[in-house]
N, C-alpha and C positions, 0 to 999 in steps of 0.2 A: 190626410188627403184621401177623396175620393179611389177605394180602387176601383181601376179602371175595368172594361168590359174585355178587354183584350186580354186581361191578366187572369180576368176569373176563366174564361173561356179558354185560354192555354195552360193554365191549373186543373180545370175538370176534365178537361180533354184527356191530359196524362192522367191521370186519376183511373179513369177507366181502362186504359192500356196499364196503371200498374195495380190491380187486386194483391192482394193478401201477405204476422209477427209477430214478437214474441208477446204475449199482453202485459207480462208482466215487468217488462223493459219500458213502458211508457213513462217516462218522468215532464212530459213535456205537453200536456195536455190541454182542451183548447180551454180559450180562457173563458171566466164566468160571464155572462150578459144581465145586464139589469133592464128592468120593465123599460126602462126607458133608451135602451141601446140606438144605435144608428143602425141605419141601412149599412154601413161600414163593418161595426161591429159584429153585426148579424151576422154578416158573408164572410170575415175572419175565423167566426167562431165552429160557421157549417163547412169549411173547407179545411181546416184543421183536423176537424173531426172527421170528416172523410178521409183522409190521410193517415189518422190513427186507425181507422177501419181497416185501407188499403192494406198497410202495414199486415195488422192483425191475419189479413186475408192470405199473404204472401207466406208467412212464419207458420201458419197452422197449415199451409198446403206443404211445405221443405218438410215440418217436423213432424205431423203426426203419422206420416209413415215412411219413414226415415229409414233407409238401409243404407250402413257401414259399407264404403268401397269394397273391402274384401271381402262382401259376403257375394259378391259378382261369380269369385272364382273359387272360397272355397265351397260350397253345396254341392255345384256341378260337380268338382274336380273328389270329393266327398262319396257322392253315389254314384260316381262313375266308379270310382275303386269298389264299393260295396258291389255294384251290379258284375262288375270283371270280377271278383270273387266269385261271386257266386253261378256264373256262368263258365268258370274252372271247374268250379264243382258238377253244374250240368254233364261239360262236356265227359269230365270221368264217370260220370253214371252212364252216356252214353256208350263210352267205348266200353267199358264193362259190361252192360247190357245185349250188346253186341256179339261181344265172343262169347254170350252163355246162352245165346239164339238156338243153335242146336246140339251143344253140350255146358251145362252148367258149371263142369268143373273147372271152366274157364277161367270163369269171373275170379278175380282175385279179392278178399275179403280187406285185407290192408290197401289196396288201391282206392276200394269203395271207403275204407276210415279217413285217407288222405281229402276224399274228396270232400266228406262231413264236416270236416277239422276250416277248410275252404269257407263252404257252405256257412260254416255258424261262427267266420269271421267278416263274411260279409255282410251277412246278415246285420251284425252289431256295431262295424259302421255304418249303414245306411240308417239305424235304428238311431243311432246318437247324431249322425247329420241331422236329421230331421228334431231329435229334441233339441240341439244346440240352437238350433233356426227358431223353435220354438221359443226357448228362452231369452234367446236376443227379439224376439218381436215382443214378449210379455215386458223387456228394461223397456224398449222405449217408446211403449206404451206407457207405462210408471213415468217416463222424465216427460212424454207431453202433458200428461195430466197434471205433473208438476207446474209445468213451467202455461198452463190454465189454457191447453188445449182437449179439454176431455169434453164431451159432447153436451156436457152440464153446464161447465164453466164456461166455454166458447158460446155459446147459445147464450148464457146471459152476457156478454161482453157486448155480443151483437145487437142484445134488446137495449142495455143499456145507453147504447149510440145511437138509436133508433128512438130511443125516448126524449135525448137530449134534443137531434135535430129534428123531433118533433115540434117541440117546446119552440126552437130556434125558426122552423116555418111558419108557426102560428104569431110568432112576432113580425115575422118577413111582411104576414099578409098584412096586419095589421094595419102600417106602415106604408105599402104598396095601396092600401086602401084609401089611406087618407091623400095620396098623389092624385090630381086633376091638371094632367101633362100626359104629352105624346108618350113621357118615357114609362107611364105606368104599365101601356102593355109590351113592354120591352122587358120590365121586372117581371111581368109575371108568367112571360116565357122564359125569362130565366129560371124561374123558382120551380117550371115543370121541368125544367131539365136538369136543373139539382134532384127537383125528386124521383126523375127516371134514373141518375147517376147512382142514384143513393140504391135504386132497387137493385140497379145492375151489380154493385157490391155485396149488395147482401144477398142476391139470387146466388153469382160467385161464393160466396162461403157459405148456402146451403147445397147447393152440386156437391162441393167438394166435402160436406160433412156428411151427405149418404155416400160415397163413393169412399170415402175414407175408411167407415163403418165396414162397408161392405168387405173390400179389399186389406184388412185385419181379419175379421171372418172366417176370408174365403182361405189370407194364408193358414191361420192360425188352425180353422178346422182338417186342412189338408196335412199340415207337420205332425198332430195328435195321431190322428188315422195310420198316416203311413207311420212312425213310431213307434204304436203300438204293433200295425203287423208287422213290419220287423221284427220288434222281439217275438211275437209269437211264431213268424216262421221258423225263430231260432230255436224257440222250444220244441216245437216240430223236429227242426233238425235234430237236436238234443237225444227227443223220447226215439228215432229212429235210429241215433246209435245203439239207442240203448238194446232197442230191438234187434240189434245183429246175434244180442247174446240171448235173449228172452224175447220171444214170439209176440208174448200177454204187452209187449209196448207196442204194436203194427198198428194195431186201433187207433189207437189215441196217438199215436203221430200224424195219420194220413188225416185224421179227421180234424187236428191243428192247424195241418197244411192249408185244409179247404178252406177254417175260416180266415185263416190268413190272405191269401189268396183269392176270396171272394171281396174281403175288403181290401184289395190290392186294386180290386175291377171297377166298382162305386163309390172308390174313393174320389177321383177324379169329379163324378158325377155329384157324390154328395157336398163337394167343396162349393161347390156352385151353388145349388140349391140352398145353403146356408149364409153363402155370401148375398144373392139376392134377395134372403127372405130379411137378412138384419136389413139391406139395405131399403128396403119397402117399410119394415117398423120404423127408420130410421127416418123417414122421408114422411113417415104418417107423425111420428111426433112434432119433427118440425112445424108440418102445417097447419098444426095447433097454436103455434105461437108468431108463424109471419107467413107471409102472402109468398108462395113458391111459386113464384110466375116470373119468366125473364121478360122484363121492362119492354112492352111494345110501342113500335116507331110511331110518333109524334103524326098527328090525321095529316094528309094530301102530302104531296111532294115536297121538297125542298123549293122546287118553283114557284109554289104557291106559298111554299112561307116568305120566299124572298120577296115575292109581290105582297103580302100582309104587310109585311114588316114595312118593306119600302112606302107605305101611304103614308107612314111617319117622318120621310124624311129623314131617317137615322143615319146621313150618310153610310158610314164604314161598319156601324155595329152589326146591321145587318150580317154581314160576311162573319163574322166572328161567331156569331150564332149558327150558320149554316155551315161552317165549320167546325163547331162541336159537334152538332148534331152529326156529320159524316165521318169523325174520329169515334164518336158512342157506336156509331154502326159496325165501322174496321173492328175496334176492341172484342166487340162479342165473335168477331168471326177469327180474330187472335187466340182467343179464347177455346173455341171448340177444335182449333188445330192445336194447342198446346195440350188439351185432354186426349185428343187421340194420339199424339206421340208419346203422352204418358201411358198410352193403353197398349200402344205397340211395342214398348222399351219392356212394360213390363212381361207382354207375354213371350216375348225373346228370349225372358231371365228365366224361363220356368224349364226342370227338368222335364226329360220324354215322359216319368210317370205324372204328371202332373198335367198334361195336355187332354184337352175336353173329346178329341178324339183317338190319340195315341194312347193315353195312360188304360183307357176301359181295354183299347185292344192287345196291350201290353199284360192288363191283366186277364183276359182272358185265356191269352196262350197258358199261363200258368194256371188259371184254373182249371185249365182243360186234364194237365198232366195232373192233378190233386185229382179228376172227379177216376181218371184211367186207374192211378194207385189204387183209388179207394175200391172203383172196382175187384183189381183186382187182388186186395186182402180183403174180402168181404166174401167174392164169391168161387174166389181161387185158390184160394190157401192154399188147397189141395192139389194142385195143377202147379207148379212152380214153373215151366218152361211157358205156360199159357199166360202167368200172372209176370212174368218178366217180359214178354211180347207186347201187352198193354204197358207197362213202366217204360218201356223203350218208345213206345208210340208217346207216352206221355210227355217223355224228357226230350225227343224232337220238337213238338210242340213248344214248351217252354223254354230252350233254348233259341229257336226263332223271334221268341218276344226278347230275353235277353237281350240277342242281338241288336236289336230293331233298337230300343234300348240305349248301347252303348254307340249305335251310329247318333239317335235322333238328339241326344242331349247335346253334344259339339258341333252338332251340326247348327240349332240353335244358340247357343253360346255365339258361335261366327257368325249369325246373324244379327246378333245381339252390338257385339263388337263395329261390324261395317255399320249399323244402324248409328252408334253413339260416335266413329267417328266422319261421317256426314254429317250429322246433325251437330257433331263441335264445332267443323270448319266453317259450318256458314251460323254461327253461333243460337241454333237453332234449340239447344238442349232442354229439357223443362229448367234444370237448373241456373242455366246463362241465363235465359228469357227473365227468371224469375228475379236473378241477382240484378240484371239492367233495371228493371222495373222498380225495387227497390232503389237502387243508387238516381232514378229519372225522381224517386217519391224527397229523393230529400234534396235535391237541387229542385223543387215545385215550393216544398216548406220553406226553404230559405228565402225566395222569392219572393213568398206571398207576404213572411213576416218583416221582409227589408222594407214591401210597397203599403204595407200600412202599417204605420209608424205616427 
């Protein structure tokens, strides 16, 4: 039996409200057409296959950048401990620095070792939080490439669907060609609005494959950087015990510090710059191989298609039409509030060094106290009470960012939290959204294959 227009237009409609799984789960794929297909088969075979797209669409936006629930709380709860270490350690350089203001004998030498011992345990969890983060983005990065979300494989799944209902339009026209009937321009405002459906899918998993690029990138270049200065402030700390006993280490500690500490300042900055620049190659490959344009709205108004279409006579079809087309509209605008709640979820999860404005100012306070040491063992050696006045100015300084620090990440965290649960209650989540849309894509499949039969 004929499917009807009501069925295909309440199938593409959900279609566009459900984008984007797993591709190598498909066992259920549309079926073959021959030269000589129906109008029936046609429209079975191009909404099937939109449905495996959809799928595709929804499975590659959950998986390929996929973060474990508990990575919510250990990272923060990770470099909060690292940063409270090491802001124990500030503080006893302070108060030591302090009482040796205008007598040296003050300071006590075991207080300043206690404080080292602080120092280069903080330092070495904040160094392994960040490569632990590292290494859990490098697995599941491996399991989406596996499972044929890697920018190679997903790009050809997407041509390959793109190839089929090509094939599958060029039969439609065919076909719609040889009709001399009112209903032929009914088909072939159906067929534009299959193939604006079709772009809007595939515009959806190309956003989402330069965004994904990028947002791997942006984490992965940021967890390296800070990892590595971690350890290196640790070395720092390290060559600076060593200097309590031997002088010939003050060099080469302070000058560890800096570079630690200046990558402490652009790392934030260079996380970005590397995230956007993948995601500009990423965005330039694609549009090598498909048209990166979102599907624009069908010429004049709806009232004027309703007066088109109405010269036909098509009673009720009409409405059915005029109603996809105003569900394709809703969808895209579903759509760019689902991406900024993903933009806001994620920037609520990010520690205070990692913010595009906090992390440079956080590293600066500490650069500041690297550049005052370096001062002064470079040109105070000799002056000890002069070159402890700068160290003291220094470790206020980078104490201030500490702080700022261990306020601004929980402070985020709790924004993060009210964020996810508002967005539960009214089941607004990227992941609800995503799981609905899925579970709307196979009560559409059942549908279509119960009504043509």
């Amino acid at each position: 039996m004929r499917l009807g227009y009501q069925t295909i237009a309440i199938a593409l409609c959900a279609l566009t409200l459900a984008p984007q799984s797993i591709a190598n789960t498909y066992t259920d794929s549309a079926p073959a057409v021959s030269q000589t297909a129906t109008l029936d088969q046609i429209d079975r075979a191009l909404l099937l296959d939109f449905i495996h797209l959809s799928r595709f669409n929804i499975h590659f936006r959950l998986e390929s950048n996929r973060h474990q629930p508990w990575r919510f709380w250990t990272y923060p709860l990770a470099r909060e401990s690292g940063t409270a270490a090491t802001f124990g350690a500030t503080l006893t350089d302070i108060t030591q620095q302090a009482k040796g203001l205008h007598n040296l004998r003050n300071v006590s030498k075991n207080a300043i070792v206690n404080g080292m011992a602080s120092a280069m345990t903080g330092n070495s969890i904040s160094g392994a939080a960040s490569s632990l983060e590292l290494v859990q983005n490098t697995w599941i990065c491996w399991k989406a490439g596996k499972a044929g979300f890697s920018p190679k494989a997903s790009a050809s799944f997407v041509k390959s669907v793109m190839a089929s209902t090509d094939k599958l339009f060029a039969q439609r026209q065919q076909l719609i060609a040889q009709e001399d009937t009112p209903h032929r321009k009914v088909h072939e405002l159906e067929s534009e609005m299959l193939q604006r459906i079709r772009q809007q899918l595939v515009y959806e998993f190309l956003t989402w494959s330069v965004h994904s690029r990028d947002r791997m990138w942006r984490e992965n270049s940021f967890y390296a950087v800070d990892a590595a200065q971690s350890f290196t402030r640790l070395s720092a700390v390290i060559l600076a015990r060593r200097a309590l006993d031997n002088r010939g280490f003050a060099k080469p500690a302070v000058c560890t510090g800096l570079v630690a500490n200046s990558a402490l300042t652009l790392n934030p900055i260079f996380r970005n710059v590397v995230g956007r620049t993948v995601g500009i190659i990423q965005k330039h490959k694609l549009k090598k191989e498909f048209s990166f344009e979102r599907p624009a709205p069908l010429e004049g108004s709806t009232d004027e298609l309703q007066k088109m279409l109405a010269d036909y006579s098509l009673d009720k079809e009409p409405k059915h039409l005029i109603g996809l087309v105003d569900i394709t509209e809703r969808s895209a605008r579903l759509d760019k509030a689902l991406d900024r709640e993903t933009k806001d979820i994620e920037r609520f999860q990010q520690i205070a060094q990692q913010g595009s404005v906090a992390g440079p100012v956080i590293g600066l306070t500490a650069l500041a106290s690297s550049i005052l040491s370096s001062v002064a063992i470079y040109n105070y050696a000799d002056k000890p009470k002069t070159a402890n006045k700068l160290g003291f100015s220094g470790r206020i300084s980078q104490s201030t960012g500490q702080l700022a620090a261990l306020v601004y990440t929980p402070y985020m965290v709790m924004r993060a939290i009210r964020l996810n649960k508002h967005l539960k209650k009214r089941e607004e989540l990227p992941a609800q959204v995503l799981a609905q849309r899925l579970a709307r894509l196979d009560k559409i499949e059942a549908q279509v294959k119960g009504t043509i039969q």
